[in-house]
One Martini backbone bead per residue (centre of mass of N, CA, C, O) as a GRO file, in nm:
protein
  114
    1UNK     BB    1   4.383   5.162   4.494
    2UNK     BB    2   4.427   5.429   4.379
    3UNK     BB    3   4.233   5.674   4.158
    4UNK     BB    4   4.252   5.859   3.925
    5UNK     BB    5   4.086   6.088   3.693
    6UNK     BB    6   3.986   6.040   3.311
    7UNK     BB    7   3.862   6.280   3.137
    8UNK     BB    8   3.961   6.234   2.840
    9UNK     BB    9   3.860   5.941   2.828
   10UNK     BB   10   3.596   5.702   2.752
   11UNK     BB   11   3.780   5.421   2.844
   12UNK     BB   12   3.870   5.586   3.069
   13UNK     BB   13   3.844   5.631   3.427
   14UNK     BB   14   4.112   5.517   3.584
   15UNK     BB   15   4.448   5.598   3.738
   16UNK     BB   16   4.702   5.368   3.908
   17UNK     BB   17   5.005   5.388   4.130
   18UNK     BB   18   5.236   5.200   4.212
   19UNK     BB   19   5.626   5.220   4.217
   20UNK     BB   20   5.742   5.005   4.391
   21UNK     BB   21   5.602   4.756   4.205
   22UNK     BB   22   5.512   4.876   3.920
   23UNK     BB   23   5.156   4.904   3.933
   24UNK     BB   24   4.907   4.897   3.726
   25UNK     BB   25   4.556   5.068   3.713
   26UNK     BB   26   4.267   4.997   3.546
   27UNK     BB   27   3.989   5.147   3.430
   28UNK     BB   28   3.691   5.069   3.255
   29UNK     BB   29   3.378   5.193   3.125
   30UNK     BB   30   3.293   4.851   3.153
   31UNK     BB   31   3.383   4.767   3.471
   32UNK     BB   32   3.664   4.706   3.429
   33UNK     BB   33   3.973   4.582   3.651
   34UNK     BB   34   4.327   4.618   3.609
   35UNK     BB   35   4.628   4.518   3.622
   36UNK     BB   36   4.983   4.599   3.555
   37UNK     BB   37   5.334   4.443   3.563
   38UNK     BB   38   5.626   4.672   3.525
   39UNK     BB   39   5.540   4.965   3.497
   40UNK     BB   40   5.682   5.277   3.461
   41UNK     BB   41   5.662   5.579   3.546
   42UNK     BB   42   5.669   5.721   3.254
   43UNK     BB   43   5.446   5.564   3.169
   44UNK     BB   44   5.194   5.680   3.352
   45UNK     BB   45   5.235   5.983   3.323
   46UNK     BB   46   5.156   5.972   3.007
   47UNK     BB   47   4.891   5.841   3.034
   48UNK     BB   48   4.762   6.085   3.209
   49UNK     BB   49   4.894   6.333   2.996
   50UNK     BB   50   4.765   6.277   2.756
   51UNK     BB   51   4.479   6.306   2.527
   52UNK     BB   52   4.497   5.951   2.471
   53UNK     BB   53   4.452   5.712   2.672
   54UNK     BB   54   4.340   5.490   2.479
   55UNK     BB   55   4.572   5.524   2.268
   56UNK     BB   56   4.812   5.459   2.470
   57UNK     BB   57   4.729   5.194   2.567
   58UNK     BB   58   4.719   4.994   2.313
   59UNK     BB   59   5.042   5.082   2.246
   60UNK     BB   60   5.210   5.021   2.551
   61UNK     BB   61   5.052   4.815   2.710
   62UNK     BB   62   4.908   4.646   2.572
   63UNK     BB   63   5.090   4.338   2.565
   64UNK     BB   64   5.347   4.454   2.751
   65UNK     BB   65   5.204   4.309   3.024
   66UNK     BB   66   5.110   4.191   3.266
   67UNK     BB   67   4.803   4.064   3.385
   68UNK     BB   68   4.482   4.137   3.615
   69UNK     BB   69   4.153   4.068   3.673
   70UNK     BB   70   3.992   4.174   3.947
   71UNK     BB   71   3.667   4.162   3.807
   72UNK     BB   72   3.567   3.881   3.709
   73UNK     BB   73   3.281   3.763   3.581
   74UNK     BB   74   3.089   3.515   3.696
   75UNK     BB   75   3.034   3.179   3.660
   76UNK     BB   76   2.794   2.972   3.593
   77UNK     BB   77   2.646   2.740   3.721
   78UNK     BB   78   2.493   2.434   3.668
   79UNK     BB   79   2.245   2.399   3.904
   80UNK     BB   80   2.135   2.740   3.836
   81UNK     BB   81   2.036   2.702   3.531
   82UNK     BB   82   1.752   2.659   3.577
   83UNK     BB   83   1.633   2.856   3.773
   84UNK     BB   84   1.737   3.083   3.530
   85UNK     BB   85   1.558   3.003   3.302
   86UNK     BB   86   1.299   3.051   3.458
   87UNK     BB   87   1.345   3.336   3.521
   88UNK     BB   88   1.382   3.419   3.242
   89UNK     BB   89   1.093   3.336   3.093
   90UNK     BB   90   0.921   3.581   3.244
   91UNK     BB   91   1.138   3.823   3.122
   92UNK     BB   92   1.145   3.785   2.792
   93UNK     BB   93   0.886   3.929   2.713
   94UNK     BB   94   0.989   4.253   2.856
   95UNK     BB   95   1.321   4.138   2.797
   96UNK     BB   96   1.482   4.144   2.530
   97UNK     BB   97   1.732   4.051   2.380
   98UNK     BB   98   2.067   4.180   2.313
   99UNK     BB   99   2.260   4.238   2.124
  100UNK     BB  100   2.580   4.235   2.066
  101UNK     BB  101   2.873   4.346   2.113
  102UNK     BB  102   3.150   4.463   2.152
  103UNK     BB  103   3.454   4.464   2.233
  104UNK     BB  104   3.697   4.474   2.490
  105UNK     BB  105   3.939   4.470   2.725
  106UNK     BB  106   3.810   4.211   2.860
  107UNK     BB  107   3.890   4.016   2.608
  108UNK     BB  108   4.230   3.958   2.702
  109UNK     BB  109   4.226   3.710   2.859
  110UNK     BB  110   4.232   3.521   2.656
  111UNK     BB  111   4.518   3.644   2.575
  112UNK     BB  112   4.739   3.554   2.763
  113UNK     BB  113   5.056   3.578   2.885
  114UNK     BB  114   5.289   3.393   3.033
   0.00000   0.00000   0.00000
């Protein structure tokens, strides 16, 4: 799906939609991207003619629509654990680890509603 991108927004990079379909696509700045299912066409409108896209999204769509992530992190398998143990032990030195971050909108996948 092709996305327009979202110049107004720090939290949203582009935003598409099907109508066929009524499926919403947004990626966000986090490098997440996301379908949401059954969304009506004056509500994608209203998301990319916004001030604030990512306060639109927050109140109208999260939450309100079922969603699947396109794209998200593979988890690492348990035979490669070690092997990537021994590449972390070596560049541990160089690369201190990072401190947790913020939650982001990636982090709904775990509150899916069925």
């Amino acid at each position: 799906m092709n996305r327009q991108p979202v110049s107004q927004s720090k939290n949203i990079l582009g935003v598409g939609y099907d109508g066929a379909s009524k499926t919403l696509e947004i990626e966000f700045s986090s490098g997440g991207i996301y379908s949401y299912e059954g969304v009506p066409a004056d509500l994608h409108q209203a998301l990319i003619k916004s001030d604030s896209p990512g306060l639109f999204f927050t109140n109208f769509i999260r939450g309100a629509f079922p969603y699947t992530h396109l794209n998200p992190k593979p988890k690492k398998e348990a035979g490669n654990a070690s092997r990537e143990n021994k590449e972390s032990a070596s560049t541990a030195e160089k690369d201190p680890p990072k401190g947790q971050g913020h939650a982001s909108e990636e982090t709904q996948d775990r509150h899916k509603s069925a």
